[in-house]
Every structure is written in structure tokens, then in C-alpha cells.
C-alpha positions as CSV (number, residue, x, y, z in Angstrom):
1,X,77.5,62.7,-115.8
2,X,75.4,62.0,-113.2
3,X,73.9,64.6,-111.1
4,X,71.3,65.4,-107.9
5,X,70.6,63.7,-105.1
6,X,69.5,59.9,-104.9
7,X,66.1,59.2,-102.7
8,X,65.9,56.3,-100.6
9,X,62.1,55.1,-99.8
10,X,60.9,53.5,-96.3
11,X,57.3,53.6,-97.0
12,X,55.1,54.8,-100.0
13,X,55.4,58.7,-98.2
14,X,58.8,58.7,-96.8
15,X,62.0,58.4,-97.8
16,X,65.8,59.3,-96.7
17,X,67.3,61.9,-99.0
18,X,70.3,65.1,-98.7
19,X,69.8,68.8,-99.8
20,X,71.8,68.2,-103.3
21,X,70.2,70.4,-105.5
22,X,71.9,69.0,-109.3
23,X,72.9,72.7,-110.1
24,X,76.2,71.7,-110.1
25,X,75.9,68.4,-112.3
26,X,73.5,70.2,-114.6
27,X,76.1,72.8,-115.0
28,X,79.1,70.3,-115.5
29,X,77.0,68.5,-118.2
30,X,75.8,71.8,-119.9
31,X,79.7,72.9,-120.2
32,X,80.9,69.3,-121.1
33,X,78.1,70.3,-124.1
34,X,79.4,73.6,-124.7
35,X,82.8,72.2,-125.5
36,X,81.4,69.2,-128.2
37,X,81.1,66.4,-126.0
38,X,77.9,63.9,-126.7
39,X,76.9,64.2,-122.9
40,X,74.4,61.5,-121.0
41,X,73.2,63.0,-117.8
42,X,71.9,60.5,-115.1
43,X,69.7,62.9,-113.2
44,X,68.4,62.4,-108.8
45,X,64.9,63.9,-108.4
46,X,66.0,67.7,-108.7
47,X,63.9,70.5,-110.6
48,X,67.2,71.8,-112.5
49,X,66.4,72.2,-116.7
50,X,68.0,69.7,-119.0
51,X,71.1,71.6,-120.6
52,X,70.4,72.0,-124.3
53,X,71.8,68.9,-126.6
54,X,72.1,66.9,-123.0
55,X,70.5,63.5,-123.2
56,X,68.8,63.1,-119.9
57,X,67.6,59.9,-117.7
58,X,65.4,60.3,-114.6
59,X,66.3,58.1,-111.5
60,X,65.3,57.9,-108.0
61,X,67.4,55.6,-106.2
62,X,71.1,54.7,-105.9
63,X,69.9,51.7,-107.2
64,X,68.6,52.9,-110.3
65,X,71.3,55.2,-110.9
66,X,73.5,52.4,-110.6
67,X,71.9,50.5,-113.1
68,X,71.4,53.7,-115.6
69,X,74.8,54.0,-115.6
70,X,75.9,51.1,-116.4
71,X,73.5,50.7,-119.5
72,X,75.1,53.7,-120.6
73,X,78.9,53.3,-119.5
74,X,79.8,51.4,-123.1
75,X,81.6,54.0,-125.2
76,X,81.5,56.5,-122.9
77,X,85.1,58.2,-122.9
78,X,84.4,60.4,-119.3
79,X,82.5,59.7,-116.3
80,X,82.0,62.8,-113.9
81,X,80.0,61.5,-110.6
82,X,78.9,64.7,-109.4
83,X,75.5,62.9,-107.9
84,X,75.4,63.2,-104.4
85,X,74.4,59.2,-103.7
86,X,73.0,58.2,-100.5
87,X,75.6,55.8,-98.5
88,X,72.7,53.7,-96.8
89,X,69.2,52.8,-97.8
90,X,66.9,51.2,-96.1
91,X,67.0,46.8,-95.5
92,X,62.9,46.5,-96.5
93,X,60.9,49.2,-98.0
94,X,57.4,48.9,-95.9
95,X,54.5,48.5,-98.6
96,X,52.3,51.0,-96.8
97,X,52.7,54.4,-94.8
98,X,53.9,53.3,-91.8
99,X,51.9,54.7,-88.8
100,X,53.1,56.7,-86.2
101,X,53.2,54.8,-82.5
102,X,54.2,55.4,-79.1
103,X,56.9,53.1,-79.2
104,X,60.5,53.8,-81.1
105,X,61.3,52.8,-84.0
106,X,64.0,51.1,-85.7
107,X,65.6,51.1,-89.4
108,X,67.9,49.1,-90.3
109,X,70.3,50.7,-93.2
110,X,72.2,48.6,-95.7
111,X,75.1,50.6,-97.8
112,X,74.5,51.2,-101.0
113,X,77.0,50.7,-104.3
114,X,79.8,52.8,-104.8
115,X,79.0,53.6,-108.2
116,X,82.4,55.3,-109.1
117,X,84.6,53.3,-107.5
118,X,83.0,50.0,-108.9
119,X,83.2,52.5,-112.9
120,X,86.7,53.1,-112.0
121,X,87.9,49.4,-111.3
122,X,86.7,48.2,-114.5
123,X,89.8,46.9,-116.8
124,X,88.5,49.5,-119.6
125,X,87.2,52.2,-116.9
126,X,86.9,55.4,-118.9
127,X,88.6,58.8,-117.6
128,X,86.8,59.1,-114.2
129,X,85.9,62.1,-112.3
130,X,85.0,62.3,-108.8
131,X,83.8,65.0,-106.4
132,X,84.3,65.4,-102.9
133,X,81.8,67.6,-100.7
134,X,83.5,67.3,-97.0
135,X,82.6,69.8,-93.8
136,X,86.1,69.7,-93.0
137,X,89.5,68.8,-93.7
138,X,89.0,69.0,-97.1
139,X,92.5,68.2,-98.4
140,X,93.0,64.9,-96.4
141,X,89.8,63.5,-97.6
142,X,89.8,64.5,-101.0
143,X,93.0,63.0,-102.0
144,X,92.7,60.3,-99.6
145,X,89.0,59.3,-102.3
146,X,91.3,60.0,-104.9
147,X,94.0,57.5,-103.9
148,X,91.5,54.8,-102.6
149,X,89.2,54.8,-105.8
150,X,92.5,55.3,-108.3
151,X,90.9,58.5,-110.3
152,X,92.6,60.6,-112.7
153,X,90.9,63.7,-110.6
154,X,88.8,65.0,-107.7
155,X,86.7,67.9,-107.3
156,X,86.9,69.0,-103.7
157,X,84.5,71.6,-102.0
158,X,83.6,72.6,-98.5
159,X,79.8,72.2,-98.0
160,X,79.3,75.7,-96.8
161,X,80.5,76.9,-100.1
162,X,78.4,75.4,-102.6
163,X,75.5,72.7,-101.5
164,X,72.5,74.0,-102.6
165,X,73.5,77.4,-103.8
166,X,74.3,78.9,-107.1
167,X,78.0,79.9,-107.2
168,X,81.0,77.1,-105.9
169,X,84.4,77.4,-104.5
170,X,86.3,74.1,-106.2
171,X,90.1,72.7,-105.7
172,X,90.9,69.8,-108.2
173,X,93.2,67.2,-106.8
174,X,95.0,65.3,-109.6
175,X,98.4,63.2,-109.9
176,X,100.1,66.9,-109.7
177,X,98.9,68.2,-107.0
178,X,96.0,70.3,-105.4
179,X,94.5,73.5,-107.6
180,X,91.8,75.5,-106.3
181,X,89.8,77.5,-109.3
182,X,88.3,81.0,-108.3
183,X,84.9,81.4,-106.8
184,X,82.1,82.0,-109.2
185,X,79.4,80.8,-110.1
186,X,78.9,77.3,-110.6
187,X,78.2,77.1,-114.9
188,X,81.9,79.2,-114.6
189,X,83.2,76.4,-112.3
190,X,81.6,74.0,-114.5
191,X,83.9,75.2,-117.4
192,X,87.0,75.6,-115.6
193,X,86.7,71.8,-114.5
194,X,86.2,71.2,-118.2
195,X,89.5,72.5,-119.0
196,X,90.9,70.7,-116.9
197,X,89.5,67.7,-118.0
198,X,90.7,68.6,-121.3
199,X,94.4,69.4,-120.6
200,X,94.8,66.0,-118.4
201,X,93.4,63.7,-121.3
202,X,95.9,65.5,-123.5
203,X,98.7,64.6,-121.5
204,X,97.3,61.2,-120.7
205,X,97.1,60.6,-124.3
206,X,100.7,62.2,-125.1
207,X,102.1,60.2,-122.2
């Protein structure tokens, strides 16, 4: 599971980051727990407690989450990216605090890995999970990540529903179709996306 936000740095003070708080990771990883699963949590900076019997490794940067997750991928059976990953960072990290001038200044962004889609092309990708936090048009752009990465399921939410708070308002998009779970709060969420989980590797595995 990988969880929080990722922090990109320009200087040794500044840095480009979202408002991801992990509460939804954390809780996804407590209830993957709760229901027997040996669970490796890949955590952004975020203050959230490590669920109990959760093994958890600190990152900063998509980078490093990258690279934490790949150490860890052999074996792994699931991988749920519920980390909200910064898209760009920036071209050259400047080695001091950059001071402040008169004149504009310019950053030049390079894009970061897609660390699910590059889990879920590998020939023995485990069962991959993604999430998709859109402002709008939820639908369309959840099942359009879900078509274009080739994952067995999506977790689509409206921003304004759960990004930074503690309860969530979820629809999963898998091969069947679109179903939205309750609102509650995000540990309950958590547990419904579990089920789910459960019940498609079943079939998968029955198939």
C-alpha cells in the first residue's frame, strides 16, 4: 500500500507538495491487516499512526517511493496505490535557499514515474489497485485510468468528499461495472474496499 503525499524539493526550504493527508492509505492498510494480510505500507511525509502489525517505510519523494516499492514488490500478491504522487518535480534541486529577487522566476518541471502503471505492466504484476481523486467528471476519468493502466479496479472519489478529511464517499470501477459504497468514514470505507478486493480475487482465481 502506499499512502500520503510525495514532496518534491526546489531548495533546502521549499518544496512542491498537495494537501493528501495518508488517512485514507493508513486506513486501507490497517483493514487489509484486520482481514490477515502481511501489509507493507510505503508512507509520503504525513503524521497518520502506523496501523498495528503494518510494516512501515518512510519516503519523501516520488522518487523514493518509486524505488521503495519496487524493493518490496517481490511476493507481494496486492498493490493498492492510494499515495497521492506528485506528476512533476522539479529539473535541478538548487543546493541553497534560493533568495527572493525582483525579477520572476522560472522552474522547470520534469514528470515524474507512474509508479502503478509501470507495477501493473510488469509480466507477473500482482492484483493492482488504483485510486482516482478527480474535481469532476468522475466516471469518465476513473474508468478511462482504469482502461489506460489495465487494473483489475479503481477507487474513484470527488475531492470535495474526502481529501484531507476523515470520512470518504468511494465508487469502485471494475470489469463489471461502477459501484459506489456508502459514505462513512474512511477505516469503514477502508473495509468495504477490502471486500471487494476479496470477492474479485476469488473470482479471478475461480475464473
Amino acid at each position: 500500500v502506499t499512502a500520503g503525499p510525495t514532496y518534491e524539493a526546489i531548495d533546502p526550504v521549499r518544496g512542491i507538495t498537495n494537501s493528501s493527508s495518508g488517512k485514507m492509505g493508513f486506513a486501507l492498510a490497517r483493514a487489509c491487516a484486520e482481514a490477515g494480510a502481511e501489509v507493507t505500507l510505503v508512507a509520503g511525509p504525513t503524521a497518520q499512526q502506523t496501523p498495528a502489525g503494518v510494516a512501515r517505510i518512510d519516503v519523501t519523494s516520488a522518487l523514493q517511493m518509486r524505488d521503495a516499492v519496487f524493493s518490496h514488490l517481490a511476493g507481494q500478491h496486492i498493490f493498492i496505490a492510494v499515495a497521492a504522487v506528485a506528476d512533476y518535480r522539479p529539473e535541478a534541486v538548487a543546493g541553497q535557499k534560493i533568495k527572493k529577487k525582483d525579477a520572476e522566476l522560472t522552474i522547470r518541471l520534469v514528470s515524474n514515474p507512474d509508479i502503478l502503471a509501470e507495477v501493473a505492466a510488469k509480466k507477473d504484476a500482482p492484483f493492482c489497485v488504483g485510486f482516482a481523486a478527480e474535481s469532476h467528471d468522475l466516471a469518465n476519468y476513473a474508468e478511462a485510468k482504469r482502461r489506460a493502466k489495465k487494473l483489475s479496479l479503481v477507487v474513484g472519489n470527488l475531492v470535495q468528499d474526502g481529501l484531507g478529511g476523515d470520512d470518504n464517499r468511494v465508487t469502485l470501477f471494475d470489469d463489471a461495472g461502477a459501484h459506489p459504497l456508502p459514505p462513512a468514514d474512511k477505516l469503514q470505507v477502508a473495509r468495504g474496499i477490502v471486500a471487494h478486493i476479496a470477492a474479485l480475487m476469488k473470482s479471478h482465481r475461480s475464473s
